[in-house]
C-alpha positions as CSV (number, residue, x, y, z in Angstrom):
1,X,3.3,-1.5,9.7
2,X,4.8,1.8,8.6
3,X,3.3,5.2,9.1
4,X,5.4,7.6,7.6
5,X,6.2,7.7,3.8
6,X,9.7,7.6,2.3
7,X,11.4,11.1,2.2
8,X,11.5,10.5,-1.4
9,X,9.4,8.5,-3.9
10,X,10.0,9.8,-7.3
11,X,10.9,8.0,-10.5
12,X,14.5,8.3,-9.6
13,X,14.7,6.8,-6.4
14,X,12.6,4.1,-7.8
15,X,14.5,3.8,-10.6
16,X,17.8,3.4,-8.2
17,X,16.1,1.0,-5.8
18,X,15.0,-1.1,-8.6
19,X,18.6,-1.4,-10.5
20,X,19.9,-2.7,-6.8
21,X,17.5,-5.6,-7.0
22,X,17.9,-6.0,-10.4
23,X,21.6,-6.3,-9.1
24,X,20.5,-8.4,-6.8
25,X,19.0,-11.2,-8.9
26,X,21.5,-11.7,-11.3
27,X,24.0,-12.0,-8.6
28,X,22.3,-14.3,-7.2
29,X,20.6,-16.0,-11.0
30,X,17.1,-15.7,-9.8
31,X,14.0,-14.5,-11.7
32,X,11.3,-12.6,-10.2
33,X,7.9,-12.3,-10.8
34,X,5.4,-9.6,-10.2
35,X,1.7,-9.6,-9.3
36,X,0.0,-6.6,-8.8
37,X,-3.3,-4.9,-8.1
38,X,-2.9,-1.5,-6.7
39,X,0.1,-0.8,-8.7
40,X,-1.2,-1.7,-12.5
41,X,2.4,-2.8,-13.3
42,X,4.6,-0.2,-12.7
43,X,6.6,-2.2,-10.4
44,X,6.7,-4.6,-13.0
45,X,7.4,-1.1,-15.6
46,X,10.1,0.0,-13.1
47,X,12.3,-3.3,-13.0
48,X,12.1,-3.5,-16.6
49,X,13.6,-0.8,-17.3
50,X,16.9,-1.5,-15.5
51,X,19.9,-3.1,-16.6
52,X,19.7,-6.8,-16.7
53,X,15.7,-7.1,-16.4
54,X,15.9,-9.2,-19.7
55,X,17.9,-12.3,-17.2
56,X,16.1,-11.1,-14.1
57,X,12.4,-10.5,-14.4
58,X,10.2,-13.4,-15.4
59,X,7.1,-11.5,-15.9
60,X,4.1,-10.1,-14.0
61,X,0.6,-10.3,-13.5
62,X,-1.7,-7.4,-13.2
63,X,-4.9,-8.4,-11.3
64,X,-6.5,-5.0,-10.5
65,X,-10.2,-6.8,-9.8
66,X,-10.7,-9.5,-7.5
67,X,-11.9,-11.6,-10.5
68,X,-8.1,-11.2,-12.2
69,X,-7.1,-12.4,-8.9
70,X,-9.7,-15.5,-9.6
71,X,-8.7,-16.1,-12.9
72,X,-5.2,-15.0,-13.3
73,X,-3.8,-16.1,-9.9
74,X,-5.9,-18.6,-9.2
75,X,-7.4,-17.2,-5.4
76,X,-10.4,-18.4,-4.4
77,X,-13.6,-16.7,-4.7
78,X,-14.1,-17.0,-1.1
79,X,-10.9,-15.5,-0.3
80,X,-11.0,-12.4,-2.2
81,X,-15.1,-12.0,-1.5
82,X,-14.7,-12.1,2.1
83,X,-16.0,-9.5,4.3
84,X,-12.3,-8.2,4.6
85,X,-12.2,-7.9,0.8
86,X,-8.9,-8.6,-1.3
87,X,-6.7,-6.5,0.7
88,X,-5.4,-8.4,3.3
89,X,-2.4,-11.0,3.9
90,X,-4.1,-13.9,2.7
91,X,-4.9,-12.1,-0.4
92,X,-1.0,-10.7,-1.2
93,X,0.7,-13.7,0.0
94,X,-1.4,-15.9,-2.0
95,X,-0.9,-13.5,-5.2
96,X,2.5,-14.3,-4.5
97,X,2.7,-17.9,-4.1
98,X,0.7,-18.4,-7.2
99,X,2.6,-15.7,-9.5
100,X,5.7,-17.6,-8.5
101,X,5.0,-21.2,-9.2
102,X,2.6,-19.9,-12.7
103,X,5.6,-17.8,-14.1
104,X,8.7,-20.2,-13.3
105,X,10.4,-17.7,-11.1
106,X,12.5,-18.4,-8.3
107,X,11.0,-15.1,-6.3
108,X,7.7,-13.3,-6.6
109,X,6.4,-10.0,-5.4
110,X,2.9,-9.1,-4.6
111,X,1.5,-5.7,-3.7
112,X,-2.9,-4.9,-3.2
113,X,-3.8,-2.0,-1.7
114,X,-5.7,1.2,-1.8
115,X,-3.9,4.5,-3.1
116,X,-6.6,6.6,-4.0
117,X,-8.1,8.5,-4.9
118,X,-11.1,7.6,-2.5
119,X,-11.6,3.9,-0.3
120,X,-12.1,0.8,-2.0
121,X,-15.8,-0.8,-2.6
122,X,-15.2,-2.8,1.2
123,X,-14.4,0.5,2.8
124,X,-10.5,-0.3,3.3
125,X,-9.0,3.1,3.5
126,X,-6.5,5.0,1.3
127,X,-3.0,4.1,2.2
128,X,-3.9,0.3,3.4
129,X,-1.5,-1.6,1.3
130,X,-0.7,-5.3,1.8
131,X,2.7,-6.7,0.4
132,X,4.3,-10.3,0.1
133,X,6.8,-11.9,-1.2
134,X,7.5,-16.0,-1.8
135,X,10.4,-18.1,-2.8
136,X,9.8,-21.9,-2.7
137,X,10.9,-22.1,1.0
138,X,8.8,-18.8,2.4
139,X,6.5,-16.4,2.0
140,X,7.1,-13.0,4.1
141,X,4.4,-10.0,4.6
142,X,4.7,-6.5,5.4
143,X,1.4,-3.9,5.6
144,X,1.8,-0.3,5.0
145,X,-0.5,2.0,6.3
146,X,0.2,5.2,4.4
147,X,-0.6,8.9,6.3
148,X,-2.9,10.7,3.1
149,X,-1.0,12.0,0.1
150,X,-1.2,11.9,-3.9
151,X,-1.8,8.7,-5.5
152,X,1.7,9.1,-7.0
153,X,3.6,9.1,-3.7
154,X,1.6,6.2,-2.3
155,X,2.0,4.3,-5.8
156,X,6.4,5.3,-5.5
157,X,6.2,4.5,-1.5
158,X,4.5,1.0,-1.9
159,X,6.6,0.1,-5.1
160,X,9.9,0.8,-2.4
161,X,8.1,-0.8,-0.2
162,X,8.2,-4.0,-2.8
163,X,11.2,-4.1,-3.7
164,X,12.8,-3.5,0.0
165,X,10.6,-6.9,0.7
166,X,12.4,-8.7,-2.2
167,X,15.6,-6.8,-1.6
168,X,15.4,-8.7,2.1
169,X,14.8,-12.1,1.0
170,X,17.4,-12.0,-1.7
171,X,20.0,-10.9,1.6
172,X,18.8,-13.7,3.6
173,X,19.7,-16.1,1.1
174,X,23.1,-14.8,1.0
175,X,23.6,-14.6,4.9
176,X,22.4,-18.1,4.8
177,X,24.5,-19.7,2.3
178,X,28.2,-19.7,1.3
179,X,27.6,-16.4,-0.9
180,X,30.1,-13.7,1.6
181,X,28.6,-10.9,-0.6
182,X,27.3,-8.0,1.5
183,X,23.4,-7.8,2.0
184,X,21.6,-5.8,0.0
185,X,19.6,-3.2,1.8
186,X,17.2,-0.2,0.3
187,X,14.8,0.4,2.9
188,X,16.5,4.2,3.7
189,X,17.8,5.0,0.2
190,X,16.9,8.4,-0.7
């Protein structure tokens, strides 16, 4: 869990983060797909409008409510009705199990969270963000627990956030198979 935000979150550090795992995937000839809640697509928006998003990105799925999350992803009621509410790390790994095998994609992303400007209807707090990301063979999580700031430096620090998760899975396959290509690594990028 992280408690300090990036030094910087702006368009163009997003921009730059998203062209290396853009990079990334065609390197490596995957597709990604993107479901989102707390982000309303623009981590989707940002990796589209890199170089080589038409091969790379599959698509993306924006399921702001828990009942997009019903009917888009296909959760369970249950799940995103609980007392602990959609954000949590059944709810984001789930979103990205299910946005990966509905799209096609080798690699999905998933981000839910709170950023503002006031807590969500089950009293999560501003700043609670839950993130996953799937490929066939595993699904990891990372929570971020924002200090307060403006929605648009929570919305920039969790879409980093994002693609340093998918960044990290892509450079796990490469240490791991015959690919001698150096990891690719955006957690500290200004």
């Amino acid at each position: 869990m992280t408690n300090c935000l990036p030094s910087d979150t702006s368009d163009g550090a997003v921009a730059m983060v998203s062209q290396r795992v853009l990079n990334a995937l065609c390197d490596q000839g995957w597709r990604l797909a993107t479901a989102e809640s707390c982000t309303a697509g623009r981590l989707a928006g940002a990796l589209a409008a890199g170089n080589g998003a038409g091969s790379a990105l599959q698509g993306g799925f924006v399921c702001y409510s828990k009942d997009a999350k019903v009917r888009m992803l296909g959760l369970s009621p249950d799940t995103v009705h609980s007392s602990a509410g959609a954000v949590t790390e059944t709810v984001a790994r789930l979103m990205a199990e299910n946005a990966r095998q509905r799209s096609g994609a080798e690699i999905a992303v998933a981000v839910t969270g709170v950023l503002g400007p006031s807590c969500d209807e089950d009293g999560n707090p501003v700043g609670l963000v839950d993130i996953a990301c799937a490929r066939e063979d595993l699904t990891r999580h990372r929570r971020e627990r924002w200090p307060e700031a403006a929605p648009e430096i929570l919305i920039g620090a969790t879409i980093l956030s994002a693609l340093d998760l998918v960044a990290e899975m892509l450079a796990d396959l490469s240490r791991s198979g015959t690919d001698d290509r150096p990891a690719v690594g955006v957690k500290h990028l200004p």
